[in-house]
N, CA, C and O atoms as a GROMACS GRO file, in nm:
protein
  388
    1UNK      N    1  -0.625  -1.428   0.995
    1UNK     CA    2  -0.609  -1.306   1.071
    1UNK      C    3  -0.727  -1.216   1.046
    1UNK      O    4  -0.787  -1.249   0.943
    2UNK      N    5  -0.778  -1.114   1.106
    2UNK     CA    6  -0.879  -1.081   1.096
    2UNK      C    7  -0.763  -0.932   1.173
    2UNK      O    8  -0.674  -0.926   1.259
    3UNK      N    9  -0.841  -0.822   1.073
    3UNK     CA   10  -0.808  -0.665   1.108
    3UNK      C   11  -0.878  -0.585   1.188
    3UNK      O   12  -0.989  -0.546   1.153
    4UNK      N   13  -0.810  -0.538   1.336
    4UNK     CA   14  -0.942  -0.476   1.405
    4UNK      C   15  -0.970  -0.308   1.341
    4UNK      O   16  -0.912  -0.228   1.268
    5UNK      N   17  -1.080  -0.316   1.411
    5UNK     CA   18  -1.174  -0.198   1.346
    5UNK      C   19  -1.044  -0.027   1.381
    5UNK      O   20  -1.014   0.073   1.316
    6UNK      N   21  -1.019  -0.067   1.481
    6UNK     CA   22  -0.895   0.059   1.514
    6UNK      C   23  -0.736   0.018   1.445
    6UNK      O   24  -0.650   0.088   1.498
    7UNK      N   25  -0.708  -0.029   1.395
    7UNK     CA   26  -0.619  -0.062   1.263
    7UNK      C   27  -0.682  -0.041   1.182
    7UNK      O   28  -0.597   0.001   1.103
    8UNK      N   29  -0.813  -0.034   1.109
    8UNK     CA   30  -0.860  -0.020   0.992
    8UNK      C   31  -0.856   0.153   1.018
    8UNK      O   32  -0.769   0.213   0.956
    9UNK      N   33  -0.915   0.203   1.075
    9UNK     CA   34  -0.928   0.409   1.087
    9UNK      C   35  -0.776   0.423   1.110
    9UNK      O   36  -0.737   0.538   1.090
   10UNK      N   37  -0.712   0.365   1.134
   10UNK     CA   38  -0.620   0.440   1.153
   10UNK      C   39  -0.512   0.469   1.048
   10UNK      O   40  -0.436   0.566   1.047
   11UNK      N   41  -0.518   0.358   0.952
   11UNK     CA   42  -0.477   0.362   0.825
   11UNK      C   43  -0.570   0.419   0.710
   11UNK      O   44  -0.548   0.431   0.589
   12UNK      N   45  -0.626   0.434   0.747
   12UNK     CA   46  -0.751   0.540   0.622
   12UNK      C   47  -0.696   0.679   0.691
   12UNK      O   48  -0.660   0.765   0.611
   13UNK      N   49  -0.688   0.705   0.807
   13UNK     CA   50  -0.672   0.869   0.843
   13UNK      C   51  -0.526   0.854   0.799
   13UNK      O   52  -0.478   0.967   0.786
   14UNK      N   53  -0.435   0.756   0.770
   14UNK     CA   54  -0.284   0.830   0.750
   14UNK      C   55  -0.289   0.842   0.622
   14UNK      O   56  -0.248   0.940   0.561
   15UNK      N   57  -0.348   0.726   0.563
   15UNK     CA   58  -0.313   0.730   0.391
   15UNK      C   59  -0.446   0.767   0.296
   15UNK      O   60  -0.410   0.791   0.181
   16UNK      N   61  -0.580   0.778   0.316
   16UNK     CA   62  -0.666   0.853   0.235
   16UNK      C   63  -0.656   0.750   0.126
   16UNK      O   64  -0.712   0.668   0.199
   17UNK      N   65  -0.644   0.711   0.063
   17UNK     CA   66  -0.660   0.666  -0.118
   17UNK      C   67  -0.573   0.536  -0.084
   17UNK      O   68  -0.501   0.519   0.015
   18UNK      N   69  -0.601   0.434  -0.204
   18UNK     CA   70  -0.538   0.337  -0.214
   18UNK      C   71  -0.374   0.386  -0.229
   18UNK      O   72  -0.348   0.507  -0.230
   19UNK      N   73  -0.301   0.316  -0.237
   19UNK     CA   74  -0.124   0.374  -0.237
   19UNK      C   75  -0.076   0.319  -0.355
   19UNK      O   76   0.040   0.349  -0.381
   20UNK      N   77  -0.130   0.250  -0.430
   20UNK     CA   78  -0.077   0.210  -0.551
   20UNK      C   79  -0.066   0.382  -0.677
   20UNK      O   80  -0.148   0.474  -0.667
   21UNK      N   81   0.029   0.382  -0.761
   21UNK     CA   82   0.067   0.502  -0.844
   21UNK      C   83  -0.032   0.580  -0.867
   21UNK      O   84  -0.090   0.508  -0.948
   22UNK      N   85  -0.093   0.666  -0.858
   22UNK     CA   86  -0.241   0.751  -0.951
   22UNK      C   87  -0.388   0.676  -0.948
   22UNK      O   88  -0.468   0.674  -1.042
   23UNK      N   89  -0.405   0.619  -0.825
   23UNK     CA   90  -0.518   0.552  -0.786
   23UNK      C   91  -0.547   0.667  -0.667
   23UNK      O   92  -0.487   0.722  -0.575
   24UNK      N   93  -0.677   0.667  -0.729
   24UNK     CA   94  -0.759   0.790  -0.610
   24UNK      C   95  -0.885   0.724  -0.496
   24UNK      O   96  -0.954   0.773  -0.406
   25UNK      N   97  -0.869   0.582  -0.559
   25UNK     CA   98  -1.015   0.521  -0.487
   25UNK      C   99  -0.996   0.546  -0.289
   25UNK      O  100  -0.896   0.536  -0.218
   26UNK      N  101  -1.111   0.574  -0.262
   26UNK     CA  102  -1.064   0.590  -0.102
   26UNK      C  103  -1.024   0.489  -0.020
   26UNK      O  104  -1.061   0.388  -0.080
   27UNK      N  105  -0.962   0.449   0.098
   27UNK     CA  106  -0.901   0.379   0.151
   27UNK      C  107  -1.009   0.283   0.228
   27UNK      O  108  -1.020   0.161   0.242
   28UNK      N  109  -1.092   0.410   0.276
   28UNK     CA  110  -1.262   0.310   0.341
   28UNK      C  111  -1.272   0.212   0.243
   28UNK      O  112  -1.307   0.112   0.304
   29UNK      N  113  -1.258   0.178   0.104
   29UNK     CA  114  -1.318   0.077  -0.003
   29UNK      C  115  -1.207  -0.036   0.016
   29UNK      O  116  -1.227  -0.157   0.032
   30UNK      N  117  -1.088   0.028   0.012
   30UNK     CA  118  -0.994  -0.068  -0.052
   30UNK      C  119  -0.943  -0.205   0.067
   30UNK      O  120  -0.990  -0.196   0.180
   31UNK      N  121  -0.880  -0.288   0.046
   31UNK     CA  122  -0.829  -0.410   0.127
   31UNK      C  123  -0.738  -0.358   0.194
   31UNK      O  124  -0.678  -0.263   0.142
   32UNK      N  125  -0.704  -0.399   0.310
   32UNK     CA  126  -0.580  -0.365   0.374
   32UNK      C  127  -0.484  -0.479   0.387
   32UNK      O  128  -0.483  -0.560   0.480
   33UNK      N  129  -0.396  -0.476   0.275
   33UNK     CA  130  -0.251  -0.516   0.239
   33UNK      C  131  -0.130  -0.507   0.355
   33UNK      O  132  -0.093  -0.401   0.404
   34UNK      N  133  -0.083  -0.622   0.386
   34UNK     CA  134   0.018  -0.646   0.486
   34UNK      C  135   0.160  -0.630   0.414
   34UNK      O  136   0.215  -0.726   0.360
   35UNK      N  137   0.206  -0.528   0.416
   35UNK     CA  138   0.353  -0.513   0.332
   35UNK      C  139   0.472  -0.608   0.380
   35UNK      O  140   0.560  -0.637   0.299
   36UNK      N  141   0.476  -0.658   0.512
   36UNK     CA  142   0.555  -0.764   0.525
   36UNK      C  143   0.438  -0.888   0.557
   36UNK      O  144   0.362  -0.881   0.653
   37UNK      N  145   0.438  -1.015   0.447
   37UNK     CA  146   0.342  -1.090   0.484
   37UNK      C  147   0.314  -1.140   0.588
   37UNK      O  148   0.404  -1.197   0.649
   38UNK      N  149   0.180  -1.134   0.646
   38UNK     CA  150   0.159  -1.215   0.770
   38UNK      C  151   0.184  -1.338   0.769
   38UNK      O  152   0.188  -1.380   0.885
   39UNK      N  153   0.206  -1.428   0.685
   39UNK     CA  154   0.267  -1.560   0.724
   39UNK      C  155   0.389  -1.562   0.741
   39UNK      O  156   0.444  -1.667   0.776
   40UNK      N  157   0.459  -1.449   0.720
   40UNK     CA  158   0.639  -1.482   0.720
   40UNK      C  159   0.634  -1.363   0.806
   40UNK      O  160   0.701  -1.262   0.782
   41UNK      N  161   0.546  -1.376   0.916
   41UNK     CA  162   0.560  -1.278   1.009
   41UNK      C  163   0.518  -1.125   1.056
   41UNK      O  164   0.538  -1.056   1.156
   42UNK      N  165   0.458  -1.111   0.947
   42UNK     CA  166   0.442  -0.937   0.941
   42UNK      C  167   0.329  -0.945   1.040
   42UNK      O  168   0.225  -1.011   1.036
   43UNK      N  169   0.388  -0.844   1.151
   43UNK     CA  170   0.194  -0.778   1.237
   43UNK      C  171   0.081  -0.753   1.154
   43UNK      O  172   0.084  -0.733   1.033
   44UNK      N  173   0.005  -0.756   1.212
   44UNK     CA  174  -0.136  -0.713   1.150
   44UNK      C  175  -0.131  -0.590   1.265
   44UNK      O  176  -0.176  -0.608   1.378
   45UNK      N  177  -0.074  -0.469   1.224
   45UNK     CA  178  -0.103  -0.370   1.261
   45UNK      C  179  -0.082  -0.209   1.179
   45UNK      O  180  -0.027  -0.207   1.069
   46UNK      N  181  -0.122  -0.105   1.231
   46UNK     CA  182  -0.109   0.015   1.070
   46UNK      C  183   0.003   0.025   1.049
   46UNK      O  184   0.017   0.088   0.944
   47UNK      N  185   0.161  -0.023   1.121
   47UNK     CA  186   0.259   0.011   1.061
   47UNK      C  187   0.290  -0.078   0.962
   47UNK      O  188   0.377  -0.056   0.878
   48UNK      N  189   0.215  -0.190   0.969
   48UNK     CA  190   0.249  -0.339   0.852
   48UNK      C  191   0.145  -0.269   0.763
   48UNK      O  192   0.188  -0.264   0.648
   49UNK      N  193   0.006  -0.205   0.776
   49UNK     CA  194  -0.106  -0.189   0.629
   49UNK      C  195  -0.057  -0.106   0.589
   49UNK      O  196   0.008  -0.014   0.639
   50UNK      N  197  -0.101  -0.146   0.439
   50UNK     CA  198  -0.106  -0.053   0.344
   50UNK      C  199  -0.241  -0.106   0.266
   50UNK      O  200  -0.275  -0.220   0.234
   51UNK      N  201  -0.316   0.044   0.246
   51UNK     CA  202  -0.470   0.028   0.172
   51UNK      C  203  -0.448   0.019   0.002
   51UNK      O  204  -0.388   0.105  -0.063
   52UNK      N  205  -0.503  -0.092  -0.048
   52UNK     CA  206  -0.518  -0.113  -0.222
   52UNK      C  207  -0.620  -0.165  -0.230
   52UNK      O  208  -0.662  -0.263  -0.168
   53UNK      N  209  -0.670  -0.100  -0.311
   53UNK     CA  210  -0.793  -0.119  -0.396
   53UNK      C  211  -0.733  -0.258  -0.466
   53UNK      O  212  -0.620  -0.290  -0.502
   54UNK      N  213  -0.916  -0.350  -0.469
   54UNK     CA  214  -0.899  -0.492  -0.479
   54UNK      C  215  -0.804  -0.504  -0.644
   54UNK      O  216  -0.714  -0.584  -0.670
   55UNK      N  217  -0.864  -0.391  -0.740
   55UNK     CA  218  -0.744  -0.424  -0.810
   55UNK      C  219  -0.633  -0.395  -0.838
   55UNK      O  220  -0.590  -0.443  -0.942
   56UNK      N  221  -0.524  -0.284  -0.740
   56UNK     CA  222  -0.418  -0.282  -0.753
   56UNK      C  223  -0.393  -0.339  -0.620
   56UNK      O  224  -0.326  -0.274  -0.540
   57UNK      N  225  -0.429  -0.427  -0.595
   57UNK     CA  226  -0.390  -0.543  -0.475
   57UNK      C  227  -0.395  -0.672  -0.547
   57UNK      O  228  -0.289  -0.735  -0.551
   58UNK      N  229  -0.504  -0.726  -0.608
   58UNK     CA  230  -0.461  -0.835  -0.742
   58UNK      C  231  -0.352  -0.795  -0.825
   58UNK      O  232  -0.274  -0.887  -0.850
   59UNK      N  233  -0.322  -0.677  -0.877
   59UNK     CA  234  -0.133  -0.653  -0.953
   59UNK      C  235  -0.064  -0.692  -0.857
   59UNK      O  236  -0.024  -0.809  -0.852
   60UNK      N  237  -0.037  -0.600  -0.757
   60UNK     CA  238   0.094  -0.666  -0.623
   60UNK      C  239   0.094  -0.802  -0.628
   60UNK      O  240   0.201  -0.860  -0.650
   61UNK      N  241  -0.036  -0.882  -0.608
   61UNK     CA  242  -0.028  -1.034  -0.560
   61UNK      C  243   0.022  -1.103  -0.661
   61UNK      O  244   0.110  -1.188  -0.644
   62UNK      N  245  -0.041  -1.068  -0.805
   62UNK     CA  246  -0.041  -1.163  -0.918
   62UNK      C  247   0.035  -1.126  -1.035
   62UNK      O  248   0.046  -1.188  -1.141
   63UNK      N  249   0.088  -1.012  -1.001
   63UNK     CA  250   0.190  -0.983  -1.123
   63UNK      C  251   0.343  -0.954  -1.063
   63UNK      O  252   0.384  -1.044  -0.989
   64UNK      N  253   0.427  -0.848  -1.084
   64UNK     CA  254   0.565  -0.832  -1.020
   64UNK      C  255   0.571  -0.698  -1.022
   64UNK      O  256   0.676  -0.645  -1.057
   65UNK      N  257   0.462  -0.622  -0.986
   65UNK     CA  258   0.442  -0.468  -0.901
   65UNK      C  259   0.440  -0.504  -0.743
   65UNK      O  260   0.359  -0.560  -0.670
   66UNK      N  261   0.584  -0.437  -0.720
   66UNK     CA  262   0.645  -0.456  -0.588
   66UNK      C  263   0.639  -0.326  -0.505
   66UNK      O  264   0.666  -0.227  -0.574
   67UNK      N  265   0.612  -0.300  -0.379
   67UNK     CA  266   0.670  -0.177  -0.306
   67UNK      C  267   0.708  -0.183  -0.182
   67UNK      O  268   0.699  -0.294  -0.129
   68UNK      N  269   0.758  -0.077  -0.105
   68UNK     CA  270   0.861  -0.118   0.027
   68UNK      C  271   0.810   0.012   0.091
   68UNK      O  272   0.774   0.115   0.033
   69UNK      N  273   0.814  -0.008   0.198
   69UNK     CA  274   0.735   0.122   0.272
   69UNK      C  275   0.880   0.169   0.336
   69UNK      O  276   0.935   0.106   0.427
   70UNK      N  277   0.946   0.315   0.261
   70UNK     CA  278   0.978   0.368   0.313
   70UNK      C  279   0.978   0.466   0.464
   70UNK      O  280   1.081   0.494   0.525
   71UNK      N  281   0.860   0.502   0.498
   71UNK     CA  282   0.848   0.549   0.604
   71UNK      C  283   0.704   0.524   0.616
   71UNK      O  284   0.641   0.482   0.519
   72UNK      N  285   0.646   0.547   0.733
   72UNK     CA  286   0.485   0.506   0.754
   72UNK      C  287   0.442   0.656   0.663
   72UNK      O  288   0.486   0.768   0.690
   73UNK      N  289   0.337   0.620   0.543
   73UNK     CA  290   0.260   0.679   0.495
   73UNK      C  291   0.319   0.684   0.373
   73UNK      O  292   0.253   0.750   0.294
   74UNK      N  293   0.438   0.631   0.320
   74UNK     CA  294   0.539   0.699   0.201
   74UNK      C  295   0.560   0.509   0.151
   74UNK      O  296   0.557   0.418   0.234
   75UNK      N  297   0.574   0.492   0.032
   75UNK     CA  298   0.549   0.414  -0.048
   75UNK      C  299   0.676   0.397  -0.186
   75UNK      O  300   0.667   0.463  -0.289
   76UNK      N  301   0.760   0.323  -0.166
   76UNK     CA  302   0.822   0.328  -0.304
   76UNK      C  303   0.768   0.212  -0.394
   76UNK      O  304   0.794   0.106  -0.337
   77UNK      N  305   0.707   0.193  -0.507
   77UNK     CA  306   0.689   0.116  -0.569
   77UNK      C  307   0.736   0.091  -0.699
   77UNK      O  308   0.760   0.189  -0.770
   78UNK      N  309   0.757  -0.044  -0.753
   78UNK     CA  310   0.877  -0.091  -0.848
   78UNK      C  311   0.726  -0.156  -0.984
   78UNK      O  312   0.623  -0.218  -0.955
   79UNK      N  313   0.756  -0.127  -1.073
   79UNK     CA  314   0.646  -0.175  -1.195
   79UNK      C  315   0.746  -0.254  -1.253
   79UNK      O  316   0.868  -0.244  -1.249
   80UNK      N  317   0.674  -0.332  -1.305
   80UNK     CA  318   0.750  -0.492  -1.374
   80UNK      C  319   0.829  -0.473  -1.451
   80UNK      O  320   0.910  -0.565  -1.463
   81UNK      N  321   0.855  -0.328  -1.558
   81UNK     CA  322   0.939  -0.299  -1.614
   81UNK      C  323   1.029  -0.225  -1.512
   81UNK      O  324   1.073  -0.129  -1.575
   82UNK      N  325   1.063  -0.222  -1.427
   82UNK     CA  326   1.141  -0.144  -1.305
   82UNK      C  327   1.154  -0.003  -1.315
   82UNK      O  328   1.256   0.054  -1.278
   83UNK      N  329   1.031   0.073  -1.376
   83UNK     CA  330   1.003   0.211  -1.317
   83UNK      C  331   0.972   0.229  -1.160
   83UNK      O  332   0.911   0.155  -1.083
   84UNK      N  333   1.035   0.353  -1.141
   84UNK     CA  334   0.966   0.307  -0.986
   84UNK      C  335   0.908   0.524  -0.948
   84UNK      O  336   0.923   0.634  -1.001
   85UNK      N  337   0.852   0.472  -0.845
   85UNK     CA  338   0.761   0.613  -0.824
   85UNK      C  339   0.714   0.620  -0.664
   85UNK      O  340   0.630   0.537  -0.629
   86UNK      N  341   0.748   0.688  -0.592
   86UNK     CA  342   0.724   0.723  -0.513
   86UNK      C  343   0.610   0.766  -0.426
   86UNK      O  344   0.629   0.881  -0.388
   87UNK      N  345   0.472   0.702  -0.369
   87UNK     CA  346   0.325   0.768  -0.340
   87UNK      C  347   0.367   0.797  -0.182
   87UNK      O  348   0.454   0.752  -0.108
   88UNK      N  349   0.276   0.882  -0.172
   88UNK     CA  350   0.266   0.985  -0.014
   88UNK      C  351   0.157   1.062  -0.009
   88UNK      O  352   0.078   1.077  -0.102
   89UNK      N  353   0.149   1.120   0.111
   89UNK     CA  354   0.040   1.244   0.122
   89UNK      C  355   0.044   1.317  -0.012
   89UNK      O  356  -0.068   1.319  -0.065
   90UNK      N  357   0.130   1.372  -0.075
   90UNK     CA  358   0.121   1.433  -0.180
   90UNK      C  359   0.124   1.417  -0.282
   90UNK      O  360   0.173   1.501  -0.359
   91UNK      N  361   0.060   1.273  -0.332
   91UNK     CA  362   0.049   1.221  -0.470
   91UNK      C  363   0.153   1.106  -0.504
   91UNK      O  364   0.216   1.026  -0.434
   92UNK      N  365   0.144   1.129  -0.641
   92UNK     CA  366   0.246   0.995  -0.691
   92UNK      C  367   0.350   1.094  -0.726
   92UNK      O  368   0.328   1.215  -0.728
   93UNK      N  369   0.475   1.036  -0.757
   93UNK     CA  370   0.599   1.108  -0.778
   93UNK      C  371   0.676   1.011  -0.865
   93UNK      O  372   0.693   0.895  -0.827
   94UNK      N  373   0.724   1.053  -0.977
   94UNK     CA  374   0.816   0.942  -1.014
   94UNK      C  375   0.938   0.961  -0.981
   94UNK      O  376   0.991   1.072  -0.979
   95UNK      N  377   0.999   0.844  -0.948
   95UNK     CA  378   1.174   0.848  -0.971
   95UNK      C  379   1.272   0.817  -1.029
   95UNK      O  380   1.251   0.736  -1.119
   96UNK      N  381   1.419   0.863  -1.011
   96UNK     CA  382   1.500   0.798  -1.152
   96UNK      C  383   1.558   0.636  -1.095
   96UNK      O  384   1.508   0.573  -1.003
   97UNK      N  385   1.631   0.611  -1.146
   97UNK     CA  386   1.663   0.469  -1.157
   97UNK      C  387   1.807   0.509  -1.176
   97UNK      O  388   1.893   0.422  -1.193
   0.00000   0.00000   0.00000
């Protein structure tokens, strides 16, 4: 699959920074991550990306840091010990369990 250039701006103008917890790297750098996989179906479009920097995109892939896109731009993510924290326009947020 290959990402067109208007899916790529359009997910840098919603989300700014990679979306992984307290990562500030900008979204222009980072990979654009298919939250439902494209082989088991997910579009390749901005409501499927989410921007991570290559290395909190190697954690998601290769470890068991999970997240679920609550709403387009809003992010819940689960850390291997099952903290989980909330990223959005307005930072990281943690939550209770």
């Amino acid at each position: 699959y290959e990402i067109p250039d208007r899916h790529r701006v359009s997910v840098e103008l919603r989300d700014h920074t990679c979306r992984f917890p307290r990562c500030g790297r900008k979204a222009k750098t980072c990979d654009l991550d298919h939250a439902r996989p494209h082989g088991k179906g997910g579009p390749t479009c901005p409501c499927n990306l989410v921007p991570l920097c290559r290395r909190h995109h190697r954690a998601k892939t290769h470890s068991r840091w999970r997240y679920k896109v609550t709403k387009p731009g809003t992010y819940t993510w689960t850390s291997p010990n099952g903290f989980l924290w909330q990223v959005d326009h307005r930072g990281t947020h943690p939550l209770r369990t």
